[in-house]
C-alpha positions in Angstrom: 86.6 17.4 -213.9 83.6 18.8 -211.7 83.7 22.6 -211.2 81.8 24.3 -208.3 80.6 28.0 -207.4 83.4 29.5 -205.0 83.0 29.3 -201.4 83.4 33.2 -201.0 80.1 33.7 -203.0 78.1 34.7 -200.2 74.6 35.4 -202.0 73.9 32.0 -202.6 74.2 28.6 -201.0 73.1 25.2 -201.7 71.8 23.8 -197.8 70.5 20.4 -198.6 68.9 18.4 -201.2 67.4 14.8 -202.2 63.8 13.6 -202.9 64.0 15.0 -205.7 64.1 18.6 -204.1 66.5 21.6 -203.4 67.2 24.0 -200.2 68.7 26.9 -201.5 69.6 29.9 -200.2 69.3 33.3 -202.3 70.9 36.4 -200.5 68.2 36.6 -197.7 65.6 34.0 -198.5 65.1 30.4 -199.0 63.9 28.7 -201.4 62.4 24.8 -201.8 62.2 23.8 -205.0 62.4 21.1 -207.3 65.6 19.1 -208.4 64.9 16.0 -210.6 69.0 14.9 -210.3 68.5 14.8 -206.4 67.7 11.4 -206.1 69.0 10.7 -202.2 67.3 11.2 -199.2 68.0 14.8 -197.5 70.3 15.2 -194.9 67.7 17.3 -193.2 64.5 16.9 -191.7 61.1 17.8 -193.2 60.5 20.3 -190.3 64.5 21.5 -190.4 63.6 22.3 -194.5 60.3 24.0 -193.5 61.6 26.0 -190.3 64.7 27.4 -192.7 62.6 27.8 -195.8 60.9 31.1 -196.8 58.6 29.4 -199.5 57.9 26.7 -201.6 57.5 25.7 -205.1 54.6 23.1 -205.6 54.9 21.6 -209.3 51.9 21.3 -211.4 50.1 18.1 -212.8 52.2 17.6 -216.3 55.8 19.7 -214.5 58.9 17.9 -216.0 57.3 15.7 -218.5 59.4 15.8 -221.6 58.5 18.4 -224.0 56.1 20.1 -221.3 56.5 21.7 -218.0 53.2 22.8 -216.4 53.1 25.9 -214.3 53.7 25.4 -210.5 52.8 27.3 -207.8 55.2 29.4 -205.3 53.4 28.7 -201.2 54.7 31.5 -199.4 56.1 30.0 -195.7 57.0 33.5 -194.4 57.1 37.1 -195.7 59.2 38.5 -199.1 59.6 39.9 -201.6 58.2 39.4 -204.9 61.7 40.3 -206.9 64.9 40.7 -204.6 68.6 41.2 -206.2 71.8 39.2 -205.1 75.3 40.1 -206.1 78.5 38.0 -207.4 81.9 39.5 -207.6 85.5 38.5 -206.8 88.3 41.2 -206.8 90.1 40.7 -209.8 86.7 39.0 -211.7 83.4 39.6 -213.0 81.0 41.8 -210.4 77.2 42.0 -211.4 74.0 42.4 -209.6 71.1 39.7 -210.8 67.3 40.5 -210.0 65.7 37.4 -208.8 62.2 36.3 -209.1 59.7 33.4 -208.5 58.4 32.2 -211.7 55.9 29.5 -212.6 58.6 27.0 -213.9 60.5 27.1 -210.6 63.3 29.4 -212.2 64.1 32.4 -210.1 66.6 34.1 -212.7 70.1 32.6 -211.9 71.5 29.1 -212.5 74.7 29.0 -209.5 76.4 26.7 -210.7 77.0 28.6 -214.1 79.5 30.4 -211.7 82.5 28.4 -212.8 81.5 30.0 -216.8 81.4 32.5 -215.7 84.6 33.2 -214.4 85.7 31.5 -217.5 84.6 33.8 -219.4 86.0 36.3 -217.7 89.0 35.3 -218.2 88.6 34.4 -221.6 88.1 37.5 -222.6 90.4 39.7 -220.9 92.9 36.8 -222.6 92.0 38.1 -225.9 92.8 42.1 -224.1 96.2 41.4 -223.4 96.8 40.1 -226.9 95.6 42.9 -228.2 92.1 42.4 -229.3 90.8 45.9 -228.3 87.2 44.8 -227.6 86.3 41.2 -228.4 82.8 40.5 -230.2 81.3 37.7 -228.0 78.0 36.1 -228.9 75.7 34.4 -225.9 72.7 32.3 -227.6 69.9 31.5 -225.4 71.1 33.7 -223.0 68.3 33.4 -220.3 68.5 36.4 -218.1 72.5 37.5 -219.0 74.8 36.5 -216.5 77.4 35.5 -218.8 76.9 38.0 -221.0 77.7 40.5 -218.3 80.6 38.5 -217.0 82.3 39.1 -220.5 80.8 42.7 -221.3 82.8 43.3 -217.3 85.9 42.3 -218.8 85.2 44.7 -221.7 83.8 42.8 -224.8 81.7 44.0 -227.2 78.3 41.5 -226.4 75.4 40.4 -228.7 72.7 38.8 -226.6 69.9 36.6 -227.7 67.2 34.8 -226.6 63.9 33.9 -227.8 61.8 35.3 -225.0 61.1 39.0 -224.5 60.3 38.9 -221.2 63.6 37.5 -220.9 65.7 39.8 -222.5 64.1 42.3 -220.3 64.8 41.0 -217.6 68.9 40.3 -219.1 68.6 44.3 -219.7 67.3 45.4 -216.1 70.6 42.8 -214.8 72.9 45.0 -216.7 71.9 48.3 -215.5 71.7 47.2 -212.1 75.2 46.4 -212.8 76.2 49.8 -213.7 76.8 48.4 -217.5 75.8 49.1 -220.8 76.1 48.5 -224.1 75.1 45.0 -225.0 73.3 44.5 -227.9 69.4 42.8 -227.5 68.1 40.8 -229.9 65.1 38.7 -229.6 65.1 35.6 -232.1 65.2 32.3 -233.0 69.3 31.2 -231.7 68.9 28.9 -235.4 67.5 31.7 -237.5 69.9 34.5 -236.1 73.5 32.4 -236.7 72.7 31.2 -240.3 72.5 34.7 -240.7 75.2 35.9 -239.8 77.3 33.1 -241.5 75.6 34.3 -244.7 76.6 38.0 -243.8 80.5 36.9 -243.2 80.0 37.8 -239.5 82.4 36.8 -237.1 83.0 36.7 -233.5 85.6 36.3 -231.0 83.7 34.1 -228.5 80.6 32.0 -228.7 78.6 31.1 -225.6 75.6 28.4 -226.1 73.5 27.3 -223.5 70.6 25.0 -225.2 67.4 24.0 -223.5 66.4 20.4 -224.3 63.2 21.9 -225.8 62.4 25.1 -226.7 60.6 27.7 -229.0 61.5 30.4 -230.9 59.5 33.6 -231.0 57.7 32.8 -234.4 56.7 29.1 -233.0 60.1 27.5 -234.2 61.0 23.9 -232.7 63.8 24.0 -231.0 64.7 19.9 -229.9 68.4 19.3 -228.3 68.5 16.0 -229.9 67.5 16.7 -233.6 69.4 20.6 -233.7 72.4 20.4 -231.5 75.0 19.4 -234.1 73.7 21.5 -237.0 73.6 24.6 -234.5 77.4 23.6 -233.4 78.1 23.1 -237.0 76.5 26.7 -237.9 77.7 28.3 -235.4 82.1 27.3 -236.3 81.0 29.2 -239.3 80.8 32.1 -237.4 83.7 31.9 -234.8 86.8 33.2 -235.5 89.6 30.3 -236.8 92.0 31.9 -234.4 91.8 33.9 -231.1 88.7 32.9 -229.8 86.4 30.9 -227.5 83.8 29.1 -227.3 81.6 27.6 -223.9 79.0 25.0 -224.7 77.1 24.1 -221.5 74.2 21.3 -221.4 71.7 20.1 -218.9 70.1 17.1 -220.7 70.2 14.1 -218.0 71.3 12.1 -221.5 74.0 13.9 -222.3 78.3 13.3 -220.8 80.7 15.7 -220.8 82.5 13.0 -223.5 79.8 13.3 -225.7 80.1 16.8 -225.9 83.9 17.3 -226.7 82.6 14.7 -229.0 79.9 16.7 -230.9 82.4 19.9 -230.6 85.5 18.5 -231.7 83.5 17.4 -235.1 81.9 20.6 -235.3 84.9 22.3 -234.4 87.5 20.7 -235.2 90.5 20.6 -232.8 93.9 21.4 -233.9 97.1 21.9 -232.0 96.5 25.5 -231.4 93.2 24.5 -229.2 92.8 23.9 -225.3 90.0 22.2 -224.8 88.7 21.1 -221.5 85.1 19.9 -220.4 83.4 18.3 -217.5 80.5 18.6 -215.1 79.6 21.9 -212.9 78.1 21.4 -209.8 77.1 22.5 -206.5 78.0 20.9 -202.9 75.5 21.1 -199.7 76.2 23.3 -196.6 74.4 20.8 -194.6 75.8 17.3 -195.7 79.0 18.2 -198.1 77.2 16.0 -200.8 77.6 17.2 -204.5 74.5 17.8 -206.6 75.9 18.0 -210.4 73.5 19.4 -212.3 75.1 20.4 -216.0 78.4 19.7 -218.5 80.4 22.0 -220.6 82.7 22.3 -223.4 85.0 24.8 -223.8 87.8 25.7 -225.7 90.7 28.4 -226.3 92.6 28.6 -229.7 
């Protein structure tokens, strides 16, 4: 099954792609950047992509080589901002504000297609409401800048946050009070470090959220490597989930990696009994200018 954002989000929009490149749009501006999985031709011209673009991202020497991404830099086309914000909300769904950026690896502060998880999550949790969990403990490891993590704290769970990078969790903090939120927990660690922990403590929670980078470090110089790690984190981390009443959303964006091979790794970490829903496929997004879908990530999740 492929997932896309909803058509009423109106803060974003995907306008073309190919050449291994991306014309997006974020609230007012518009960005060209980098997509490795866009491996067409656009359906616009060069001059169309400049005329609508606002600026461009220009990769560095070594950008995208496995196990290394060189800075880039940002080539400003016409005036903005350094940091903007953008809102998503549906009635009757999560409603947050994000605070966007230009970094020097491309990332602005927001995957879109994460949308559908979002809603998911959502809904996940207000699940566990109605059945009388009063405020259900969700976990989010490597939890980038905290859009899920304030999709479920909007549906009223009790959210740990973690991520390895300070700057980052910063930046997750400034999201939630722009969202008129609070009271998510911070913590800055290694994801490994933090959920062997917590299994050794007898901590449990009601929903797990992991989103894994195919490389990564943790902030004491740990080696994080999707390949060698995924199954002994996904192994670790059914220690710490509940047996019964709770979630969990894996989400991957290795190009090796099928959404069969991940109900695969979590049905043997997990196991998967009668009681569990499980569902997993690819989330994408589809181009304003050519209707041509870009997928860019799988997930795994489950209910039980």
């Amino acid at each position: 099954m492929v997932e896309f954002p909803s058509e009423d989000w109106k803060d974003y929009e995907l306008i073309d792609s190919g050449a291994g490149r991306k014309l997006e749009r974020f609230g007012g501006y518009v960005l060209d950047r980098p997509e490795p999985k866009a491996l067409w031709s656009p359906a616009l011209s060069e001059a169309e992509w400049r005329r609508r673009s606002s600026t461009r991202f220009v990769p560095g020497a070594g950008f995208g080589k496995a196990g290394k991404e060189d800075a880039g830099t940002w080539n400003g086309i016409r005036p903005m901002e350094e940091q903007w914000q953008i809102g998503y909300g549906r009635p009757g769904g999560p409603v947050f504000n994000l605070r966007l950026g230009m970094t020097a690896f491309k990332h602005v502060g927001v995957f879109p297609e994460q949308a559908p998880n979002w809603e998911w999550i959502y809904s996940a949790v207000s699940d566990l409401k109605r059945c009388g969990v009063a405020a259900p403990k969700v976990l989010n490891l490597f939890a980038y800048t905290g859009a899920a993590s304030l999709a479920a704290r909007r549906a009223g769970a009790d959210v740990t946050h973690l991520d390895s990078v300070r700057q980052v969790v910063n930046w997750a903090h400034d999201n939630m009070v722009r969202s008129s939120l609070d009271g998510i927990r911070w913590v800055v660690e290694d994801a490994m470090k933090f959920a062997v922990r917590e299994a050794r403590r007898g901590n449990l929670y009601d929903g797990i959220i992991l989103d894994p980078p195919a490389y990564g470090h943790g902030p004491d110089g740990e080696k994080w490597k999707l390949d060698e790690c995924l199954f002994d984190m996904l192994k670790t981390v059914s220690s710490i989930l509940r047996p019964s009443s709770s979630f969990l959303v894996l989400n991957l964006y290795s190009n090796g990696y099928s959404a069969a091979l991940g109900r695969t790794l979590v049905g043997e970490a997990f196991g998967t009994g009668r009681d569990t829903v499980l569902e997993s496929g690819e989330l994408a997004l589809r181009e304003s200018a050519a209707g041509r879908v870009l997928p860019l990530s799988i997930y795994v999740r489950f209910k039980r």
